[in-house]
Residue frames relative to the residue before (quaternion, step in Angstrom):
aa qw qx qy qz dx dy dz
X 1.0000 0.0000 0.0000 0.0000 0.00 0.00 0.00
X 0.5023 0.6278 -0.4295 0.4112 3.64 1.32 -0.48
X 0.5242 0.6701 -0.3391 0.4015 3.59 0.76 -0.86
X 0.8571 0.3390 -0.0820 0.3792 2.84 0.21 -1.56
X 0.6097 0.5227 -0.4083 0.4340 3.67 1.34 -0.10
X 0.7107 0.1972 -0.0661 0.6720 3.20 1.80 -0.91
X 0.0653 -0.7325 0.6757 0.0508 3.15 -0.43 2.14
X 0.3960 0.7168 -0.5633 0.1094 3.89 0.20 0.06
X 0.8661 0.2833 -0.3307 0.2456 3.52 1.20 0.21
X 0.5516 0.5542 -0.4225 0.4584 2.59 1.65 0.93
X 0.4682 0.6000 -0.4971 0.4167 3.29 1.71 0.95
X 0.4773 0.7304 -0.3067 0.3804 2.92 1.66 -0.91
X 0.7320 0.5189 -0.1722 0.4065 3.53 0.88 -1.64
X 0.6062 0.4697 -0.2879 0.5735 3.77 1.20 -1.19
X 0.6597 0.3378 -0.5499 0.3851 3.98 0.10 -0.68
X 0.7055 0.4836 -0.4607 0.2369 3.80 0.19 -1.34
X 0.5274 0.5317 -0.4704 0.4668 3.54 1.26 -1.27
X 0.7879 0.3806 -0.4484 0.1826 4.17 0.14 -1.03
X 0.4537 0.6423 -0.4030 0.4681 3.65 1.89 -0.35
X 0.7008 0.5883 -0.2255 0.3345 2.90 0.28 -1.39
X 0.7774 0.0412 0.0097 0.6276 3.79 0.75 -0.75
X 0.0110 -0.7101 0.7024 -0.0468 3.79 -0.39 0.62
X 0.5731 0.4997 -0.2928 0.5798 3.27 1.01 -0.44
X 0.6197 0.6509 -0.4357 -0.0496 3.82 -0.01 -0.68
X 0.7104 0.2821 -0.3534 0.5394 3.46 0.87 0.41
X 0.5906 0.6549 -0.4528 0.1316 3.26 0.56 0.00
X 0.1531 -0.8644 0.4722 -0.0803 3.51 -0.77 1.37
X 0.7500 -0.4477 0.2690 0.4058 3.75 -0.85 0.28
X 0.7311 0.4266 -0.3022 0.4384 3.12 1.62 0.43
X 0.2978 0.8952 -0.2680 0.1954 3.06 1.45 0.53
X 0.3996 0.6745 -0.2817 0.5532 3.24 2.33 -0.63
X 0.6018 0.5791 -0.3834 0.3944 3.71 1.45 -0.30
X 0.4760 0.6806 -0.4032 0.3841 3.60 1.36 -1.01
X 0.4547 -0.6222 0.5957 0.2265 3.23 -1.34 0.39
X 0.6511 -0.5891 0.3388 0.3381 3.64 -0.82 1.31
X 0.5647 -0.6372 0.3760 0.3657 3.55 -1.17 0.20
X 0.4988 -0.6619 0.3542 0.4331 3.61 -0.31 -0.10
X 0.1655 -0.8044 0.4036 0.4033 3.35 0.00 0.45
X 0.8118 -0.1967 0.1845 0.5180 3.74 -1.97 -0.44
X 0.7105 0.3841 -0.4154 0.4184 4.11 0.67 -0.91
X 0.8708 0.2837 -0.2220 0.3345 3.70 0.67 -0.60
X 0.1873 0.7470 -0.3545 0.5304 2.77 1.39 1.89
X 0.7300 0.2647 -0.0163 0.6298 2.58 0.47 -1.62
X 0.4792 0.5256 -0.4865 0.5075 3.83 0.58 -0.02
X 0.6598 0.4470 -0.3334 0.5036 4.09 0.51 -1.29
X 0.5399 0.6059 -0.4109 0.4154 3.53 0.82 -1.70
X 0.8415 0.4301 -0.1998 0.2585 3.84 -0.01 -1.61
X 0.4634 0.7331 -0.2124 0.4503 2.87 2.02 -1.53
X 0.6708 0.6109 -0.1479 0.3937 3.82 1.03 -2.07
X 0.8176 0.3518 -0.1370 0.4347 3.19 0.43 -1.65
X 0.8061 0.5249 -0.0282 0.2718 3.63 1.17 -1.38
X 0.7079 0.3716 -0.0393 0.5994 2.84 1.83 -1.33
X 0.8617 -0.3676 0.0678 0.3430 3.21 -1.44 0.51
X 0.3578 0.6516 -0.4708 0.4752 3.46 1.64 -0.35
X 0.8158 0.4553 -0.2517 0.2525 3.18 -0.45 -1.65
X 0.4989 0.6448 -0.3230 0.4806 3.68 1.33 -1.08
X 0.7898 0.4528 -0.2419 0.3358 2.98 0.41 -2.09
X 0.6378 0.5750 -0.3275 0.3941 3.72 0.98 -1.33
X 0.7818 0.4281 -0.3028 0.3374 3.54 0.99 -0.86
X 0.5093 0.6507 -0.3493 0.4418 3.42 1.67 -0.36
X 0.6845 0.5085 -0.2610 0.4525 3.64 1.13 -0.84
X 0.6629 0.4632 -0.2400 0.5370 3.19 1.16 -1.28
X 0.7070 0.3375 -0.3601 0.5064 4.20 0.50 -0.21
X 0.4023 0.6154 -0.5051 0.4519 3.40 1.18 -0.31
X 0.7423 0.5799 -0.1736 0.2875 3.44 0.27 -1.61
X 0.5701 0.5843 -0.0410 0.5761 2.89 1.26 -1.61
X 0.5299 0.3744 -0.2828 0.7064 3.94 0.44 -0.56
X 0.6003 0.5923 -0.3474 0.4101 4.16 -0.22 -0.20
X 0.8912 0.1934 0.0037 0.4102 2.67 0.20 -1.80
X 0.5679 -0.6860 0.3244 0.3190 3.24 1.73 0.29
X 0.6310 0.5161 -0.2843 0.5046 3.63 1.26 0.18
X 0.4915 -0.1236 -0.8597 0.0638 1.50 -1.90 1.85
X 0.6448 -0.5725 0.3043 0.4049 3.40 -0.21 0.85
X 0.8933 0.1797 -0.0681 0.4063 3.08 0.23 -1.42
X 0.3014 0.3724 -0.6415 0.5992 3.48 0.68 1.88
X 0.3409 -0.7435 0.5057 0.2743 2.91 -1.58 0.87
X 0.6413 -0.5589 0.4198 0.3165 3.56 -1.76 -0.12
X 0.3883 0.6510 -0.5454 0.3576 3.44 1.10 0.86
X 0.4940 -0.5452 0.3633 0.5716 3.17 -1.40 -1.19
X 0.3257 0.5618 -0.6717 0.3566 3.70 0.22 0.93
X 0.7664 0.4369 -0.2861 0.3740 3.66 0.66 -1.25
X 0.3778 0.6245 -0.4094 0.5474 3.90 1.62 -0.55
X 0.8031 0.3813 -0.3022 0.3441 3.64 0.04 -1.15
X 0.5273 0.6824 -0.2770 0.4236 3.36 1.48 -0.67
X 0.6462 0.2973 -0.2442 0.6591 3.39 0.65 -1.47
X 0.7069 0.3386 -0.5188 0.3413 3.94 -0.64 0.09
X 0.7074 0.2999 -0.4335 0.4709 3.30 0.66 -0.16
X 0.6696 0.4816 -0.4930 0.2770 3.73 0.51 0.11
X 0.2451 0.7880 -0.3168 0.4675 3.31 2.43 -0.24
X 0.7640 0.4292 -0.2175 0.4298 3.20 0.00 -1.67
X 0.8172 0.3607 -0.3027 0.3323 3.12 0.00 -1.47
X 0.5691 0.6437 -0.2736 0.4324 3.32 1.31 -0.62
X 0.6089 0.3938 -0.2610 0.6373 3.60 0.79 -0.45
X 0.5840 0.4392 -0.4432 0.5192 3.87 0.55 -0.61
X 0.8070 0.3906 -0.3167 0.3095 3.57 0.23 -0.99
X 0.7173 0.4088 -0.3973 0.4007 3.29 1.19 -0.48
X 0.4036 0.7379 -0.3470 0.4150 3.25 1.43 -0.40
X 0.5922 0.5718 -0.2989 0.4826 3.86 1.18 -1.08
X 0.6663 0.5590 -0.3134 0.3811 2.97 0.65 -1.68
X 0.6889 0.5882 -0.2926 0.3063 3.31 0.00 -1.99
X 0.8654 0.2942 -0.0832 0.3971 3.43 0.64 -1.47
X 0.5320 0.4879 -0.3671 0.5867 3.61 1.78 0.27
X 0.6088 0.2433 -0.4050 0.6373 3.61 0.91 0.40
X 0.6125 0.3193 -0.5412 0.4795 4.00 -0.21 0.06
X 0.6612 0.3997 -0.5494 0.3182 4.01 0.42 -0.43
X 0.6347 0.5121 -0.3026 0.4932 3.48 1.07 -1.55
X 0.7466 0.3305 -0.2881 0.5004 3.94 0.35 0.39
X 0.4083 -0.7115 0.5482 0.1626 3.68 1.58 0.78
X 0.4146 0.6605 -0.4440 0.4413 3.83 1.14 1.13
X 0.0787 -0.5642 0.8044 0.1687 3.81 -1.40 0.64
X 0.2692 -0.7306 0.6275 0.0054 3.41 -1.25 1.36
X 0.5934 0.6192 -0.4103 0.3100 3.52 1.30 -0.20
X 0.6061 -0.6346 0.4017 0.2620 2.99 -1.35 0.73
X 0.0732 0.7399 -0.6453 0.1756 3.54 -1.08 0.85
X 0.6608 -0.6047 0.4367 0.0839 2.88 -1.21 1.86
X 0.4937 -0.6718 0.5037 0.2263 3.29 -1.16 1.54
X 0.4141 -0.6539 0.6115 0.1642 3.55 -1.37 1.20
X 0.4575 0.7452 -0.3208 0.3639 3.98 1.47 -0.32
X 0.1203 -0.7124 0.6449 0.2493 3.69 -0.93 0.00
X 0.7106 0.3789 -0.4484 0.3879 3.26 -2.16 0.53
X 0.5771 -0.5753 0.5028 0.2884 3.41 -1.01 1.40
X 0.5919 0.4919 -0.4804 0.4206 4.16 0.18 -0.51
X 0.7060 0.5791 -0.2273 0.3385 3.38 -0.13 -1.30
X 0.8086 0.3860 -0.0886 0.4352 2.96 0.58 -1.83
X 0.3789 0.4943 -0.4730 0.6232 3.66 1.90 -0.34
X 0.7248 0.5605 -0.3187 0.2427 2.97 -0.31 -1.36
X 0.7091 0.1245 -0.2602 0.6434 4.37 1.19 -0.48
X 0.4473 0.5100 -0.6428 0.3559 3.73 0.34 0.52
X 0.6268 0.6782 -0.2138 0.3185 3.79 1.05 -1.43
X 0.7636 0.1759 -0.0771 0.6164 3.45 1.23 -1.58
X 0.3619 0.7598 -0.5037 0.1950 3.48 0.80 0.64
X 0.5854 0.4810 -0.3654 0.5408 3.52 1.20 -0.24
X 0.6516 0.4937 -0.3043 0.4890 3.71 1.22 0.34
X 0.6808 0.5562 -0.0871 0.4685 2.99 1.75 -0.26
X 0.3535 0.6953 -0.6135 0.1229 4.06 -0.93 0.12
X 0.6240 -0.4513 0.5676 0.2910 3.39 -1.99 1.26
X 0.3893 -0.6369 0.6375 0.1909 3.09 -1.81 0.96
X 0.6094 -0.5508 0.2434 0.5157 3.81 -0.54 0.28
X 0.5480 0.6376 -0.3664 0.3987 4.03 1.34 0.67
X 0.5723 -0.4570 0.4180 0.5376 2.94 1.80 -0.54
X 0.5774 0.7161 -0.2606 0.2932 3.62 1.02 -1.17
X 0.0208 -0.8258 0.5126 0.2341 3.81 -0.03 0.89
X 0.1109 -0.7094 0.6948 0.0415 3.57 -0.83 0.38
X 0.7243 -0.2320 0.5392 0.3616 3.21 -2.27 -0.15
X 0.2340 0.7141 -0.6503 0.1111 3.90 -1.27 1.01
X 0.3849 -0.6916 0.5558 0.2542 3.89 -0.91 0.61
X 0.4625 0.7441 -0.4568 0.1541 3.72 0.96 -0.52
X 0.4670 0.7678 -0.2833 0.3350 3.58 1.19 -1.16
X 0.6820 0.4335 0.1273 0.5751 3.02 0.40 -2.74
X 0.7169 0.3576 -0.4454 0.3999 3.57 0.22 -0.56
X 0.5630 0.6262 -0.3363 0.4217 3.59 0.81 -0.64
X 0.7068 0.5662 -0.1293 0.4039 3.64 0.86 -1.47
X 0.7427 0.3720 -0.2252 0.5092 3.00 1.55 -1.21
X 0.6709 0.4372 -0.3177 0.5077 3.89 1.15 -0.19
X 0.6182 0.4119 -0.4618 0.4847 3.75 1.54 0.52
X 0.6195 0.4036 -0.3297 0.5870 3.58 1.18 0.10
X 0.7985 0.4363 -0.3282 0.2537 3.96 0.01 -0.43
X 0.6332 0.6176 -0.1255 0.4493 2.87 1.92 -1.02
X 0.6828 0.5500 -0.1635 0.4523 3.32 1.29 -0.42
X 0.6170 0.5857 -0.2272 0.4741 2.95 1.83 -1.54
X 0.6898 0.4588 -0.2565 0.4979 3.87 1.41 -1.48
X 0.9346 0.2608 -0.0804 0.2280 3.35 0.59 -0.20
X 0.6850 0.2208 -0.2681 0.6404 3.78 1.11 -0.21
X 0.5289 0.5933 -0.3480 0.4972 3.78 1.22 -0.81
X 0.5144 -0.7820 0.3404 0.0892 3.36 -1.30 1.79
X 0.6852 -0.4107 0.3387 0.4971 3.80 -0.47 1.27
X 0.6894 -0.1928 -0.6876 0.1216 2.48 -1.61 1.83
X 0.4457 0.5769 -0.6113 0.3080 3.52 0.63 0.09
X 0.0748 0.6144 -0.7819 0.0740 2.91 -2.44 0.44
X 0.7558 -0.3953 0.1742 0.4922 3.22 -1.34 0.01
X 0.3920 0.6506 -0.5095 0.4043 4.19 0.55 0.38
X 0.6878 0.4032 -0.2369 0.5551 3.03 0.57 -2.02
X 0.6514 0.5250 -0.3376 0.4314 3.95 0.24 -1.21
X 0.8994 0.1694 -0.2597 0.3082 3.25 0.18 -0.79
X 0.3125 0.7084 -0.3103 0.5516 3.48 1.81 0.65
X 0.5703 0.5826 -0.1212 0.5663 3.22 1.46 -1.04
X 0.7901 0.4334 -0.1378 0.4110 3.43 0.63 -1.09
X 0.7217 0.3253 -0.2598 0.5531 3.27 1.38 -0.71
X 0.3658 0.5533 -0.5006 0.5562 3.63 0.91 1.08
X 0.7096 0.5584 -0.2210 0.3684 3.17 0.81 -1.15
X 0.5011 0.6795 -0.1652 0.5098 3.07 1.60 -0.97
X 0.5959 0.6717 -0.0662 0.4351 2.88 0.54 -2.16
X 0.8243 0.3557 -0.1150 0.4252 3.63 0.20 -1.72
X 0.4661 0.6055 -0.3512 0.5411 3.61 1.80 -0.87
X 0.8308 0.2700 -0.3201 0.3666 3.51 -0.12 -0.95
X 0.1920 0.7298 -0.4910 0.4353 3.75 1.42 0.60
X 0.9138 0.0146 -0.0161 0.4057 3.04 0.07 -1.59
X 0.2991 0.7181 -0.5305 0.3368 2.99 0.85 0.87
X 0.7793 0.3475 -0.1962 0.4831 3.07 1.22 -1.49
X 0.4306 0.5553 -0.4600 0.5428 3.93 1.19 0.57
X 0.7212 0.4191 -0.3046 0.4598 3.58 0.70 -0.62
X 0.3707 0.6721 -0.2724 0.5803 3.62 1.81 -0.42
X 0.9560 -0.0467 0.0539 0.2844 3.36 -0.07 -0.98
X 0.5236 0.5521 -0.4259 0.4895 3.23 1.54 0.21
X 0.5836 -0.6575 0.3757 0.2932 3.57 -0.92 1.04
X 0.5171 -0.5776 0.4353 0.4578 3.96 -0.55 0.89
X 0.6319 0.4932 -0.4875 0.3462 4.00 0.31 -0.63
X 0.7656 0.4105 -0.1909 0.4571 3.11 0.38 -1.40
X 0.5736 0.5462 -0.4187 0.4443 3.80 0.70 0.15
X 0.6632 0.6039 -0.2175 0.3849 3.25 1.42 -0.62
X 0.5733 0.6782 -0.1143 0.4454 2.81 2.19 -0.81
X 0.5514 0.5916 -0.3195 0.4938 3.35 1.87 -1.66
């Protein structure tokens, strides 16, 4: 359970692995990957994310949850406080959602995630893990990118310092964020290895 109160070293472990190898699965089959996206279908996904039925749908679960668990405390657990957390949901996902994709444009980056062309469970752990450290340059070329993490951290810090009720701040926010992180490389590695049919199914 220590781990999990303090994820700082298994962020610690997933960035070096994503410096360290931008390259790590790529193999002679990489001409298989699907192309990056380019600046219009970005910002199409970008608008799609934040605006469309996604974005609603993410904040309705995620305040749903939130309302549960009783946090932020000091909204209440009626439906005034529900309406609170969905709109701090939304906007929160809108904002990190900006971020994410206003540094992958200004860095001529496709941060989305896409399934290793590599064989053997290592490897393919191995770019599901640093994939939120990771994105294809507009050659195909993965490298080292902040777009991922930058997003995660301005949908968790920004909220915590500022509309989010006394005691949070950038601790709670940024404690927040590396869960967030934390929860990314979850499904990274489900999107890694669960077969495309049966994902279609979940």
């Amino acid at each position: 359970m220590r781990s999990l109160r303090n994820p700082r070293p298994l962020l610690v472990a997933a960035l070096l692995l994503g410096i360290a190898s931008p390259t790590f699965c790529q193999t002679s089959h990489a001409s298989e990957e699907p192309a990056p996206l380019t600046s219009h279908e970005l910002l199409r996904k970008y608008v799609w994310a934040t605006l469309g039925p996604s974005g609603a749908l993410h904040a309705t679960f995620a305040s749903a949850f939130d309302q549960w668990r009783d946090s932020p405390r000091g909204w209440s657990r009626d439906e005034h406080g529900y309406a609170q957390r969905w709109a701090s949901q939304y906007a929160a996902s809108a904002i990190g959602s900006t971020t994410k994709y206003g540094v992958a444009r200004m860095l001529h980056e496709d941060p989305s995630f896409v399934r290793c062309e590599c064989q053997g469970i290592a490897p393919r752990l191995g770019h599901a893990v640093s994939a939120p450290f990771k994105a294809r340059t507009m050659d195909g070329a993965w490298v080292f990118s902040p777009a991922t993490v930058a997003g995660l951290t301005a949908e968790n810090v920004i909220p915590a310092a500022t509309w989010y009720p006394a005691p949070r701040g950038l601790r709670s926010g940024a404690a927040r964020a590396a869960t967030s992180v934390l929860s990314k490389m979850a499904v990274d590695v489900l999107h890694e290895f669960v077969p495309t049919r049966l994902k279609k199914l979940l």
